[in-house]
Backbone of each chain as ProteinMPNN parsed JSONL, in Angstrom:
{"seq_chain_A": "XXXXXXXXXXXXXXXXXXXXXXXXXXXXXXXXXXXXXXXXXXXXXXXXXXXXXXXXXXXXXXXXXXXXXXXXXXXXXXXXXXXXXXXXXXXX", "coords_chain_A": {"N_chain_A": [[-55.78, 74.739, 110.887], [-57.503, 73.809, 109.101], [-57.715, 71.225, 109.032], [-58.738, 70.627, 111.641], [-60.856, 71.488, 111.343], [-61.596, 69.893, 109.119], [-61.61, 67.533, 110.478], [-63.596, 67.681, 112.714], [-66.232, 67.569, 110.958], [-65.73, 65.201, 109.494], [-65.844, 63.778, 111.866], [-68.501, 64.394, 112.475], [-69.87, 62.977, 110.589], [-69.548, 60.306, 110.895], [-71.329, 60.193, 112.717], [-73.943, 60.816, 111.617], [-73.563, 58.607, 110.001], [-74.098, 55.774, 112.197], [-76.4, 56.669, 112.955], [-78.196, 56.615, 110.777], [-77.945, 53.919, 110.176], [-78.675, 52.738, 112.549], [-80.974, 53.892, 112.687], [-84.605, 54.009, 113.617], [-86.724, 54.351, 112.209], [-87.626, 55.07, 108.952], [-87.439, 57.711, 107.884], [-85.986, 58.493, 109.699], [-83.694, 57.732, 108.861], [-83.603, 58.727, 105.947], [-83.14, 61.249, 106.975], [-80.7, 61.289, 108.469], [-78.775, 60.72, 106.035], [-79.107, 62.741, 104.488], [-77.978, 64.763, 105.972], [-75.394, 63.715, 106.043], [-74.693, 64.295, 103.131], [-74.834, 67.183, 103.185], [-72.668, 67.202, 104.851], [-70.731, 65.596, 102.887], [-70.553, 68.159, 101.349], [-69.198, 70.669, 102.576], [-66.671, 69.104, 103.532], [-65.601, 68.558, 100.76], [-65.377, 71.476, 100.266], [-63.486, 72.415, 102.368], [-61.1, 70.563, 101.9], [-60.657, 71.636, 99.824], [-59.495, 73.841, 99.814], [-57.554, 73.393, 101.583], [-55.768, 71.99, 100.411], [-54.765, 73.574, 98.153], [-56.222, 74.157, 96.513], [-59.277, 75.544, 94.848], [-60.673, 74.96, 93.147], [-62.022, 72.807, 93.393], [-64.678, 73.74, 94.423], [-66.312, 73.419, 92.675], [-66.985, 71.129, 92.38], [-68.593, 70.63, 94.803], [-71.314, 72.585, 94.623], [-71.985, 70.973, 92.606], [-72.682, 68.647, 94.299], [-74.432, 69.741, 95.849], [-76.867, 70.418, 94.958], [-77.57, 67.62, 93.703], [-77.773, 66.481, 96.386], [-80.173, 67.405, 97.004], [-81.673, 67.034, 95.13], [-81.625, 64.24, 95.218], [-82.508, 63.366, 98.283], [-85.175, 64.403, 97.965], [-86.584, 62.203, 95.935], [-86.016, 60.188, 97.158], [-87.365, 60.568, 99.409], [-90.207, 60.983, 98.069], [-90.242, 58.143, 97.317], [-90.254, 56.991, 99.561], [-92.995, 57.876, 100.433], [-94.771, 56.864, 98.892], [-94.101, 54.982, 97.572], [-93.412, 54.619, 94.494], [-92.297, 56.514, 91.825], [-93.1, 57.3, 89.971], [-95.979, 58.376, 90.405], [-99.266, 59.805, 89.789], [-99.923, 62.433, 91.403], [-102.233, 64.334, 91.663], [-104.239, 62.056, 91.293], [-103.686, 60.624, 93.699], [-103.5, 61.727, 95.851], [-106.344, 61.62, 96.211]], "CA_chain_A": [[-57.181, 75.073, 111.142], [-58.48, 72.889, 107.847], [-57.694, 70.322, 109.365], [-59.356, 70.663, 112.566], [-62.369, 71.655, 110.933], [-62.25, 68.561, 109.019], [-62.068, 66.451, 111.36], [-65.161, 68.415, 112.846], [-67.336, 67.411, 109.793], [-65.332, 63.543, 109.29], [-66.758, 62.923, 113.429], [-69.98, 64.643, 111.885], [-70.325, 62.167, 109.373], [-69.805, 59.019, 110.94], [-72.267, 60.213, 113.556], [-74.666, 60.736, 110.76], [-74.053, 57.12, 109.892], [-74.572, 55.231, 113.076], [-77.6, 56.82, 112.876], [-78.538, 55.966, 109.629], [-77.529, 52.456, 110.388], [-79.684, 52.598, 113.737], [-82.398, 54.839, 112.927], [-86.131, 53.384, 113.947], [-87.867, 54.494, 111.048], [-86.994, 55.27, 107.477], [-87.195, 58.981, 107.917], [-84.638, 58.707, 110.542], [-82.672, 57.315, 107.993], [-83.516, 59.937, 105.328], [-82.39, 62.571, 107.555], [-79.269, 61.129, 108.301], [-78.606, 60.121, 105.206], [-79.774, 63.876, 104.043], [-77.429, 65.325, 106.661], [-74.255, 63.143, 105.714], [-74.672, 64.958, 101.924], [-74.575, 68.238, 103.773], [-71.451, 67.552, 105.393], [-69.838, 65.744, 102.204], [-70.137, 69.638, 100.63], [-68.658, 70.844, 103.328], [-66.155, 68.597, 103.351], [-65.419, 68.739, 99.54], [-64.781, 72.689, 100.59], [-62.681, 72.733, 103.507], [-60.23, 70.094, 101.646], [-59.757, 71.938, 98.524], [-58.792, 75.294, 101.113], [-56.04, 72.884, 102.45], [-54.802, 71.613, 98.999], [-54.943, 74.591, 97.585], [-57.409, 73.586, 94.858], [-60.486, 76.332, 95.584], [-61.605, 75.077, 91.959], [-62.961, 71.796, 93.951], [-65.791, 74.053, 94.871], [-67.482, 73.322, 91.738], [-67.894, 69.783, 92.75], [-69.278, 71.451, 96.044], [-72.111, 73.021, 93.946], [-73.282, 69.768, 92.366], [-72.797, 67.744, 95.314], [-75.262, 70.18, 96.986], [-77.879, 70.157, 93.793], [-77.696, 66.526, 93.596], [-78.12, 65.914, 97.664], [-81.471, 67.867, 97.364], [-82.612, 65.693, 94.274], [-81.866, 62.81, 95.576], [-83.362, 63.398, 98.872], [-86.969, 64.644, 97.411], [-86.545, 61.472, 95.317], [-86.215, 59.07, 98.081], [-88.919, 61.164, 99.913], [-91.493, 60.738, 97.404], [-90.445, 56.791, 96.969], [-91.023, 56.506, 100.712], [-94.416, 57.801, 100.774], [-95.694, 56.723, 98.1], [-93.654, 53.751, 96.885], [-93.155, 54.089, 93.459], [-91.402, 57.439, 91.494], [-94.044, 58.02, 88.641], [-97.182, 58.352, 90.541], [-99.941, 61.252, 89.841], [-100.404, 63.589, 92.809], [-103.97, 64.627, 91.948], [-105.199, 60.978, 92.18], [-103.155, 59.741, 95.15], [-104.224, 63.087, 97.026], [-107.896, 61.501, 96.589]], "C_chain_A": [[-58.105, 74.314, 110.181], [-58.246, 71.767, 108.624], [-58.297, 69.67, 110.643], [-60.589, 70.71, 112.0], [-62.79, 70.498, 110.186], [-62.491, 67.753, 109.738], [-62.861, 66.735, 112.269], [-66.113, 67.598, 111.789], [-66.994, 65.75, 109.887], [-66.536, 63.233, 110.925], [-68.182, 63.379, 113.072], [-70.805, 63.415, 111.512], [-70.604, 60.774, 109.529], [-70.962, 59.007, 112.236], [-73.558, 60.073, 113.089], [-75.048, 59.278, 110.336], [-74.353, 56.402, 110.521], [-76.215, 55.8, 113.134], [-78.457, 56.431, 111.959], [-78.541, 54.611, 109.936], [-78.529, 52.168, 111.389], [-80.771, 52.888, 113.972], [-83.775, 53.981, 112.887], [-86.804, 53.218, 112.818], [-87.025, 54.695, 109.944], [-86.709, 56.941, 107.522], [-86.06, 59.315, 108.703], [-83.324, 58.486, 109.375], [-82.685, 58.408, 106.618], [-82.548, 61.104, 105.921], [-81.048, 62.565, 107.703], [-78.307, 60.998, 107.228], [-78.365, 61.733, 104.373], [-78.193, 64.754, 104.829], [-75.777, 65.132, 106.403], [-74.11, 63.86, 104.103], [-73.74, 66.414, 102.286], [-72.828, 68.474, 103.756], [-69.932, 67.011, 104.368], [-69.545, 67.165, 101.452], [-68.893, 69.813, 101.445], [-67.084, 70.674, 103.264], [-64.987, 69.128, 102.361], [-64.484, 70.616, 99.947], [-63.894, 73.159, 101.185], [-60.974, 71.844, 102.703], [-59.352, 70.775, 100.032], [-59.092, 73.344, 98.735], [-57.609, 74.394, 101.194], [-55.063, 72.382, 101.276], [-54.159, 72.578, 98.636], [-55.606, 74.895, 96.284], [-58.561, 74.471, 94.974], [-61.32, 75.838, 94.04], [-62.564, 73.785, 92.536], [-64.67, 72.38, 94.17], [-66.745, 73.918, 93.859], [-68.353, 71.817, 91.611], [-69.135, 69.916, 93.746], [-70.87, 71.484, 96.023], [-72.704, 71.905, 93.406], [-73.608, 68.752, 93.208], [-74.413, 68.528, 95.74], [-76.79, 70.337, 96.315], [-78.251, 68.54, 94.118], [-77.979, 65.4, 94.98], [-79.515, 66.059, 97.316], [-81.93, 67.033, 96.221], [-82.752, 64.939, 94.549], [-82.559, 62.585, 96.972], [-84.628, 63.675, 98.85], [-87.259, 63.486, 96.762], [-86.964, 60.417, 96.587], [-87.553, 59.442, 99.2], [-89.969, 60.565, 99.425], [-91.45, 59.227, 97.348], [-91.312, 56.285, 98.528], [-92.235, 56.589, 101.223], [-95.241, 57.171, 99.632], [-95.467, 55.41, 96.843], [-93.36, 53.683, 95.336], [-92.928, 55.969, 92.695], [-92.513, 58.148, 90.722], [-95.464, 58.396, 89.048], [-97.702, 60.092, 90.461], [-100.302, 61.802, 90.959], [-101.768, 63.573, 92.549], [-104.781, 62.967, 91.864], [-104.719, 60.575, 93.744], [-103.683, 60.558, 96.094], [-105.602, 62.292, 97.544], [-107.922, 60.144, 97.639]], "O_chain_A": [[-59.309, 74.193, 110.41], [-59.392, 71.359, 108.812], [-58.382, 68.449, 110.772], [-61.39, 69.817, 112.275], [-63.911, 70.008, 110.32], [-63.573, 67.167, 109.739], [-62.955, 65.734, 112.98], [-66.842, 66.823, 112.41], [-67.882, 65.012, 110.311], [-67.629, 62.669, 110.971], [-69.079, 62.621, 113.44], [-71.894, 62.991, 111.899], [-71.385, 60.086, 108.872], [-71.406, 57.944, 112.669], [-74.381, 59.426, 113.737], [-76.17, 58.777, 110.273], [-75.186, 55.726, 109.917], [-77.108, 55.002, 113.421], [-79.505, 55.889, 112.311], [-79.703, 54.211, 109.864], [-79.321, 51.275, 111.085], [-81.517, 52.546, 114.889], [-83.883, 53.221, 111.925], [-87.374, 52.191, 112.451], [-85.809, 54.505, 109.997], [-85.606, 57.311, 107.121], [-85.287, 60.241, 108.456], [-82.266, 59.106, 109.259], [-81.586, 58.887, 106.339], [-81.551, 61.645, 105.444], [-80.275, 63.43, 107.292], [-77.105, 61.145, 107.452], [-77.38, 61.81, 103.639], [-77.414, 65.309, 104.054], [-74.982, 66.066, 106.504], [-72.896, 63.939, 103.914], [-72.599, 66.726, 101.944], [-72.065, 69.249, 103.18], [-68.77, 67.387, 104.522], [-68.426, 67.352, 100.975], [-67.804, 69.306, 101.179], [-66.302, 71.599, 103.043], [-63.965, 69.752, 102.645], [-63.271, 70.815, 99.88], [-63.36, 74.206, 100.82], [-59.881, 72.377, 102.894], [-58.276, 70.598, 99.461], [-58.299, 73.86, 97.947], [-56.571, 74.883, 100.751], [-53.833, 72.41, 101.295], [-52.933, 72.561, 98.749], [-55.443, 75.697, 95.364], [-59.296, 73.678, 95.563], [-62.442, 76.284, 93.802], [-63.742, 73.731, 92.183], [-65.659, 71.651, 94.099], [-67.915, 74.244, 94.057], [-69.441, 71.444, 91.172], [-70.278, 69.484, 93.593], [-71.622, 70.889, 96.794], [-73.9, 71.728, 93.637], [-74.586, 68.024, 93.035], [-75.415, 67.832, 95.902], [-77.785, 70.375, 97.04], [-79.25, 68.311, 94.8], [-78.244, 64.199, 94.941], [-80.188, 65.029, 97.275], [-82.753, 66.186, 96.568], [-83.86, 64.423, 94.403], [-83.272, 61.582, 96.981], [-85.317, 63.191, 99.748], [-88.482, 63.361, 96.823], [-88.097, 59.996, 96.821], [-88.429, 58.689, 99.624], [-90.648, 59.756, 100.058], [-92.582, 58.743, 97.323], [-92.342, 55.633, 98.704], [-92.7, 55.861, 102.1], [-96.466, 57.089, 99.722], [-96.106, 55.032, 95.86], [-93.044, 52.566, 94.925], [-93.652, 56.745, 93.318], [-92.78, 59.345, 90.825], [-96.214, 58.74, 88.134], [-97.113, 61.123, 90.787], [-101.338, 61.334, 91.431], [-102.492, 62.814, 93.193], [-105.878, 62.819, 92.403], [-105.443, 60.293, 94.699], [-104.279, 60.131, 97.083], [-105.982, 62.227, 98.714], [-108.985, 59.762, 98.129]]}, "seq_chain_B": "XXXXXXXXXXXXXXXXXXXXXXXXXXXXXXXXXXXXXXXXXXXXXXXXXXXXXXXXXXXXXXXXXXXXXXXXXXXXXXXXXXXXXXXXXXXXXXXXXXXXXXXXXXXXXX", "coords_chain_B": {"N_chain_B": [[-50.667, 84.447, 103.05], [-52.593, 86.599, 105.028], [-52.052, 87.757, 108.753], [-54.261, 88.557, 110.314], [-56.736, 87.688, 109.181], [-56.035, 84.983, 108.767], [-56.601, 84.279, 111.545], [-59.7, 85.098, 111.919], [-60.114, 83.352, 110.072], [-59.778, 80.77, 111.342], [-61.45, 81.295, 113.511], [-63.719, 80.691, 112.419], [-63.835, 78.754, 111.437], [-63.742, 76.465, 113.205], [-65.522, 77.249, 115.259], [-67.778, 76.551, 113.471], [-67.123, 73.682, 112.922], [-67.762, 72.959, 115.597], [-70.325, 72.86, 115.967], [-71.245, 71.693, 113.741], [-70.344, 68.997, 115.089], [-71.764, 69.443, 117.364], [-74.522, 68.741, 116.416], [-74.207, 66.926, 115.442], [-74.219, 64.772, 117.715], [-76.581, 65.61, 119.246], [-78.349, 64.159, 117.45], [-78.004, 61.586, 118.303], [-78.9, 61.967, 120.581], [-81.442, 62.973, 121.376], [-84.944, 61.713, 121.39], [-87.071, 60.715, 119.783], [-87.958, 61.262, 116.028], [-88.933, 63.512, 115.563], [-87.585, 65.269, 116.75], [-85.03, 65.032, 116.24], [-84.958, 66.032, 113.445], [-84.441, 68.648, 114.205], [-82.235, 68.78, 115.249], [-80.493, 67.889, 112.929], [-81.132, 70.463, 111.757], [-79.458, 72.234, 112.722], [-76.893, 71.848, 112.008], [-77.038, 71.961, 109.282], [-77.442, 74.743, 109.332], [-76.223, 76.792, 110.887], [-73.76, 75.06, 111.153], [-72.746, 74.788, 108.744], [-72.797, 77.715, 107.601], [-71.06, 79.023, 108.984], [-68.907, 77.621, 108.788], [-68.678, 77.924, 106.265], [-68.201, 80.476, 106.064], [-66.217, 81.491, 107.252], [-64.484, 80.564, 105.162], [-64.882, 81.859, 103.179], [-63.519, 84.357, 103.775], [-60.982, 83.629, 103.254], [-60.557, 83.608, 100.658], [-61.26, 85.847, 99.484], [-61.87, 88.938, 97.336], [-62.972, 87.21, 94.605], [-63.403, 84.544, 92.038], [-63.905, 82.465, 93.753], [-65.077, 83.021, 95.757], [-67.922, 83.87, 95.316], [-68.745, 81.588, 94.194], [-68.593, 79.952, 96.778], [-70.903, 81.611, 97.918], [-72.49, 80.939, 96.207], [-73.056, 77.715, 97.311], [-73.88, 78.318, 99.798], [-76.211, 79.561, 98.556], [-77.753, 77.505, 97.728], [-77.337, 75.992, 99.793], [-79.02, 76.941, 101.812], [-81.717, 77.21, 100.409], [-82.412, 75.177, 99.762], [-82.113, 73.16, 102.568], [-84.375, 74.267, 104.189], [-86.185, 73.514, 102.731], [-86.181, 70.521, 102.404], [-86.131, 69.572, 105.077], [-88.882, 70.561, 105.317], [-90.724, 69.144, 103.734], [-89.741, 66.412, 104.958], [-90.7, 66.075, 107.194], [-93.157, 66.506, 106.682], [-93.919, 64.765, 105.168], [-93.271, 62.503, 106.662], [-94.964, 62.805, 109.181], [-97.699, 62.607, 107.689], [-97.444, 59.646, 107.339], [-98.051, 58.972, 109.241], [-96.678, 58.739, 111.669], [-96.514, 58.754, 114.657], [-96.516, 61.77, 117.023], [-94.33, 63.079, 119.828], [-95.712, 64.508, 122.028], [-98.135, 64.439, 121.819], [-98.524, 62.332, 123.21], [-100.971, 61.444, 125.776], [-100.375, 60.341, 128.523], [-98.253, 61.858, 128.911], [-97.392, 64.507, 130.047], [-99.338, 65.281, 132.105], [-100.972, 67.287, 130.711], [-102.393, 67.386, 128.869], [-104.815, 67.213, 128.229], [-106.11, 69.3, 127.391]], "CA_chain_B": [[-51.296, 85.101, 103.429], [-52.474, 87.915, 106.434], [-52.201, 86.946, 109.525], [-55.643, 88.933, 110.932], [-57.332, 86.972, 107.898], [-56.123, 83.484, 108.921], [-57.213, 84.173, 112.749], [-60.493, 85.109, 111.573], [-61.021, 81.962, 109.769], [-59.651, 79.746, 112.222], [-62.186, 81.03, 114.861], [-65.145, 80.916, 112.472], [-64.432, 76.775, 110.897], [-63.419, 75.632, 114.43], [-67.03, 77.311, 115.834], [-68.809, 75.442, 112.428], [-67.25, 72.382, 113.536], [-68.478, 72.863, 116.78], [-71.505, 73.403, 115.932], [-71.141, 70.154, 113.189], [-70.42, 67.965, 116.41], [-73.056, 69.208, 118.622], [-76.085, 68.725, 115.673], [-74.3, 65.145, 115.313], [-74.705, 64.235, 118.957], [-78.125, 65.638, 119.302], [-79.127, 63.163, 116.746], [-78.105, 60.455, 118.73], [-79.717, 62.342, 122.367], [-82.701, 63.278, 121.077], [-85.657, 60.613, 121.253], [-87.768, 60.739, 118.498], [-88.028, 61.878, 114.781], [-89.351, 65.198, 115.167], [-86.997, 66.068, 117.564], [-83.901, 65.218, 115.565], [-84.697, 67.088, 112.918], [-84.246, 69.805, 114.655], [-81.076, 68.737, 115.417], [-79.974, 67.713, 112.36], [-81.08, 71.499, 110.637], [-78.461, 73.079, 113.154], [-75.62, 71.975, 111.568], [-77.208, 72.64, 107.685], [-77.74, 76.357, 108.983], [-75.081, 77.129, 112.479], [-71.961, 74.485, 110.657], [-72.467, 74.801, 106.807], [-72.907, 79.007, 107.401], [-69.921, 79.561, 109.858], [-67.704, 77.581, 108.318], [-68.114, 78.566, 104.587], [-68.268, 82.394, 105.841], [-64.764, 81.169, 107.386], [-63.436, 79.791, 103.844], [-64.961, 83.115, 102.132], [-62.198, 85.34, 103.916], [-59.679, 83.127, 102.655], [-60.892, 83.212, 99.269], [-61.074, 87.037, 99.076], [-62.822, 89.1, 96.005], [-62.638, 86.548, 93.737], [-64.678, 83.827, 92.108], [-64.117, 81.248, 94.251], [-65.874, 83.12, 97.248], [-68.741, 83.77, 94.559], [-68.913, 79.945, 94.445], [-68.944, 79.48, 97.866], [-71.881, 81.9, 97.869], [-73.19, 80.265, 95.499], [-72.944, 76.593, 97.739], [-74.526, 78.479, 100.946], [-77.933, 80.187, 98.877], [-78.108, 76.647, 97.577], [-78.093, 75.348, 101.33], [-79.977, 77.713, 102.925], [-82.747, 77.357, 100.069], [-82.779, 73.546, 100.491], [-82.111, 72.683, 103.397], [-85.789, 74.046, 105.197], [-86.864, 72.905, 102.237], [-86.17, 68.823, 102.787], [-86.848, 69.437, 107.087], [-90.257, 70.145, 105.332], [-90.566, 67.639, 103.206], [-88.883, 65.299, 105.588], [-91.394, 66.06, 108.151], [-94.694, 66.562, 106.103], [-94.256, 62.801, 104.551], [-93.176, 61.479, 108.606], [-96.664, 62.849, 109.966], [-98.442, 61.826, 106.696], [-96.872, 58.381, 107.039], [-98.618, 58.342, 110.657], [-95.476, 58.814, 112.514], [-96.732, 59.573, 115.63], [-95.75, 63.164, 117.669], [-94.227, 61.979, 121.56], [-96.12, 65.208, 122.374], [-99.575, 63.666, 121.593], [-99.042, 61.129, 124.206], [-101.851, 61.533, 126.936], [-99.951, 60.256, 129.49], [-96.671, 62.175, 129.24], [-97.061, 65.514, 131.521], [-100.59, 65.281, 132.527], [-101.886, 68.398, 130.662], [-102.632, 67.256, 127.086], [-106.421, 66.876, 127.899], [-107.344, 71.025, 127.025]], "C_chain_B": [[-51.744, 85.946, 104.991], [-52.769, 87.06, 107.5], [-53.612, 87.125, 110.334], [-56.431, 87.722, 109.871], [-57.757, 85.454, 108.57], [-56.692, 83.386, 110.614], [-59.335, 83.845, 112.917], [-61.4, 83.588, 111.074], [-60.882, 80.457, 110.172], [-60.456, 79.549, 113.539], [-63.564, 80.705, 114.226], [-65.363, 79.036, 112.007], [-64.232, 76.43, 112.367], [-65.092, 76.183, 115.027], [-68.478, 76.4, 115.079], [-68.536, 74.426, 112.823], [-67.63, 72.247, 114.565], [-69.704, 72.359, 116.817], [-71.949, 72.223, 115.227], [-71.659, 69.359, 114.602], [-71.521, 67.839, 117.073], [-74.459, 68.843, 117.852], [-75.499, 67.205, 115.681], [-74.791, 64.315, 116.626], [-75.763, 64.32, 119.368], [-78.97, 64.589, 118.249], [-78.887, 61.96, 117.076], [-78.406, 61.109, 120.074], [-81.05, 62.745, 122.351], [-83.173, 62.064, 121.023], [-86.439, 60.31, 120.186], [-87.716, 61.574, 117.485], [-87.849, 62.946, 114.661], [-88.162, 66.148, 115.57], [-85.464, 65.961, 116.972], [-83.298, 65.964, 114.303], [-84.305, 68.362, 113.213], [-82.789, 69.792, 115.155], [-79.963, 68.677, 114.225], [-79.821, 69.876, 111.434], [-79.716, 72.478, 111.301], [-77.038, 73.022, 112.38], [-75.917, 72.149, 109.68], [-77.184, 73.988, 107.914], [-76.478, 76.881, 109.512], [-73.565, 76.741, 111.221], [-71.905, 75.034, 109.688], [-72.197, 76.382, 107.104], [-71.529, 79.556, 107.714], [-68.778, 78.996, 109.153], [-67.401, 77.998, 106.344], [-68.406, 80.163, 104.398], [-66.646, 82.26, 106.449], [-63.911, 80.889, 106.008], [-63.558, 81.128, 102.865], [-63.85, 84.005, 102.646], [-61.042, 84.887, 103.249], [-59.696, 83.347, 100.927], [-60.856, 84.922, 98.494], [-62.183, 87.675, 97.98], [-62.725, 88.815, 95.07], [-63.838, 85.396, 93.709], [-64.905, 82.997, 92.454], [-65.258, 81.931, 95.712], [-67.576, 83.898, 96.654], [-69.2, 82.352, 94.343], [-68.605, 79.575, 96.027], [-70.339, 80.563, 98.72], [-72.829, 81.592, 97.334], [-73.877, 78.486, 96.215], [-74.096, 77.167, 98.895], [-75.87, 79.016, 100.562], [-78.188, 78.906, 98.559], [-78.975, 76.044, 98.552], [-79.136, 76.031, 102.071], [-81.445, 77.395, 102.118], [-83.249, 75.976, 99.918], [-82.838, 72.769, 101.558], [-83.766, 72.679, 104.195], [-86.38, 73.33, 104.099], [-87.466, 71.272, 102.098], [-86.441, 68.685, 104.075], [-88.494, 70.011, 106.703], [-91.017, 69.343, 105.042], [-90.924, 66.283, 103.716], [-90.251, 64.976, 106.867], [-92.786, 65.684, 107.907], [-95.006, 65.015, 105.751], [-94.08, 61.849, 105.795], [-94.755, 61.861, 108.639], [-97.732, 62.355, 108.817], [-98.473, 60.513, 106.869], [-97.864, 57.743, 108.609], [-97.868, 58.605, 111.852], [-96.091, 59.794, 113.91], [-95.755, 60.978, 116.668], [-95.741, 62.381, 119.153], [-95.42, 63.114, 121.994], [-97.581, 64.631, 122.34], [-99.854, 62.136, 122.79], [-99.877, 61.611, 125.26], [-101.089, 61.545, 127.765], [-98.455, 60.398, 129.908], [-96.446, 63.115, 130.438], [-98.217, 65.594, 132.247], [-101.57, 66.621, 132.249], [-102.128, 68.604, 129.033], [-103.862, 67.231, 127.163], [-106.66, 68.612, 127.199], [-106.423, 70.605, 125.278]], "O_chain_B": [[-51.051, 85.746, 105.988], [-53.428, 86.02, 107.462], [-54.12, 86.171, 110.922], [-56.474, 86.643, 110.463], [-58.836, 84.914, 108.816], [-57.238, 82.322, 110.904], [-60.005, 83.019, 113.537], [-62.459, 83.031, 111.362], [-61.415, 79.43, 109.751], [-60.466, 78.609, 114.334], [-64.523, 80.465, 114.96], [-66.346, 78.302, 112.114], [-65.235, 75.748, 112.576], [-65.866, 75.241, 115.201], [-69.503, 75.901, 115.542], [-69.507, 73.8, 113.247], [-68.022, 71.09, 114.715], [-70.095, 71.511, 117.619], [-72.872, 71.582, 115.73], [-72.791, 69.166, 115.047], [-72.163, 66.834, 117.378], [-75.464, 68.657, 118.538], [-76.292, 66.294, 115.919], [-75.596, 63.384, 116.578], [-76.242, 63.331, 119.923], [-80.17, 64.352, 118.393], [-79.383, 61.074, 116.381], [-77.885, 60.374, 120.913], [-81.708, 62.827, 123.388], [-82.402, 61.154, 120.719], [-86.153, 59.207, 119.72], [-87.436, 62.734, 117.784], [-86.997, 63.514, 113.977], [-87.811, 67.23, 115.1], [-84.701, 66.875, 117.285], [-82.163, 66.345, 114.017], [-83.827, 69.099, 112.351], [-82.243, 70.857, 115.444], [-78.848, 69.186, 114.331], [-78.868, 70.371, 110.833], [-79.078, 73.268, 110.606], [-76.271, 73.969, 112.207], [-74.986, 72.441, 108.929], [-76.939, 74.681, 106.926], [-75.667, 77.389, 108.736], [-72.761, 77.501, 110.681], [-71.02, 75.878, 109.544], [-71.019, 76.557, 106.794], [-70.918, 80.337, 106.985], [-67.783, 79.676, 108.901], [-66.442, 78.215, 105.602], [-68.671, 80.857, 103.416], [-65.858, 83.076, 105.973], [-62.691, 81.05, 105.976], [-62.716, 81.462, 102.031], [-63.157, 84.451, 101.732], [-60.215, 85.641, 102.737], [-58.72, 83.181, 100.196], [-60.534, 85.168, 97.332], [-63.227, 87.066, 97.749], [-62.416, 89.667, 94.237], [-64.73, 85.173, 94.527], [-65.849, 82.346, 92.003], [-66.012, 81.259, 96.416], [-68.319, 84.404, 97.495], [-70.426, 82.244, 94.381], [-68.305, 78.383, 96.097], [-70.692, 80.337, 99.877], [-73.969, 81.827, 97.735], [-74.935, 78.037, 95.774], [-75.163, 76.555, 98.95], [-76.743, 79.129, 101.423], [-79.23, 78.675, 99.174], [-80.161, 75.717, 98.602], [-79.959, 75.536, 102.841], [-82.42, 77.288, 102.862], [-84.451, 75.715, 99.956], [-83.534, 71.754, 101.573], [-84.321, 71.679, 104.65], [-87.159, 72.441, 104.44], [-88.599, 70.871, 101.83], [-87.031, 67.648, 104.379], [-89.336, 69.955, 107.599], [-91.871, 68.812, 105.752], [-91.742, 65.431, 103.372], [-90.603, 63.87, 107.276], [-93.472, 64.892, 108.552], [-95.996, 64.323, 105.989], [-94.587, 60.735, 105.929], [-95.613, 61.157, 108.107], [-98.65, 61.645, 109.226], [-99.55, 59.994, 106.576], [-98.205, 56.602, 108.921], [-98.41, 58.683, 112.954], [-96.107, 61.011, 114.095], [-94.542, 60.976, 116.879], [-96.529, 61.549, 119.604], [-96.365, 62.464, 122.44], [-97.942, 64.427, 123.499], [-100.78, 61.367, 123.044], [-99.252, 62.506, 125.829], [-100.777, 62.68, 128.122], [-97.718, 59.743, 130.645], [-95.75, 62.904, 131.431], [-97.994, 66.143, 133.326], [-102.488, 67.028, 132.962], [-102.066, 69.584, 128.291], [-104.365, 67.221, 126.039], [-107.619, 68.787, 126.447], [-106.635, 71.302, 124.285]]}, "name": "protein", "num_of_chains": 2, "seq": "XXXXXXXXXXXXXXXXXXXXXXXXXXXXXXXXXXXXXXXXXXXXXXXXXXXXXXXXXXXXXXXXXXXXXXXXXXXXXXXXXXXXXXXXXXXXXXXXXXXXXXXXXXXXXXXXXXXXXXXXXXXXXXXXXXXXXXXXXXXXXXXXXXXXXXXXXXXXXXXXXXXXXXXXXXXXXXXXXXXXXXXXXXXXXXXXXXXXXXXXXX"}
């Protein structure tokens, strides 16, 4: 059953990337990109069930910290091109 | 381990992967932006939920299924959070809505 379910998430993932790879816009590519994080947790979880490793899940946990940083990160670069900028001028 | 147990969490990852699959394919059947997000959040809420409430039976009252509670308030409290994000900086950016087209169903004038 781990193993089914991975390979659930693996066909996830490379679906995620053709998209990424194909996507129109940049946000398309965020998302996918955003979505492929997701499913390395996931992932990360379901394989350390089948090992029998359940301590993997602590990678799990920063994988899933470190998706959401790095996606708000690449967010803010894409609107606004550059990492350090002040909100209350750019707003104006 | 029980055998009710392992049934349990063989019907709930095989329904998350389901559920995986079908948010991956909607992001390549869907036409535009807006509309894939919405595809993509199914499998951060539907896959990620079902299948790591599948891995918590296995895991029992112990602190690994405390860390995999710990993985799902993560997701749940990031995930809308980047499909807002994700969205607010698309329509900022200009990214036009298909819905805004005039001449899609013929009843965008009101």
């Amino acid at each position: 059953m781990y193993v089914a379910g991975m390979a659930a998430i693996v066909v996830t993932m490379f679906l995620a990337l053709a998209r990424a790879a194909i996507g129109p816009t940049v946000f398309d590519r965020i998302l996918a990109v955003n979505m492929f994080g997701t499913k390395t947790v996931l992932l990360i979880a379901v394989a350390g069930f089948l090992t029998g490793r359940p301590e993997w899940l602590d990678l799990a946990i920063v994988y899933t910290l470190v998706n959401f940083t790095g996606t708000l990160a690449v967010l803010r670069f894409a609107r606004f091109g550059n990492l350090a900028r002040d909100d209350r001028k750019a707003d104006r | 381990m029980n055998g009710a147990l392992d049934i349990v969490t063989a019907v709930l990852l095989i329904a998350g992967g389901l559920f995986c699959v079908v948010g991956g394919i909607g992001l390549h059947r869907f036409s535009e932006f807006y509309q894939r997000t919405h595809a993509a959040s199914v499998t951060d809420t539907a896959g990620a939920g079902l299948m790591l409430l599948g891995l918590m039976f296995q895991g029992g009252l112990s602190m690994v299924t405390l860390k995999l509670v710990l993985v799902l308030a993560f997701l749940f409290f990031s995930s809308p959070a980047i499909a807002h994000a994700l969205v607010k900086a698309a329509h900022g950016h200009g990214l036009a809505l298909e819905l805004d087209d005039p001449g899609r169903d013929g009843d965008a004038a009101g």
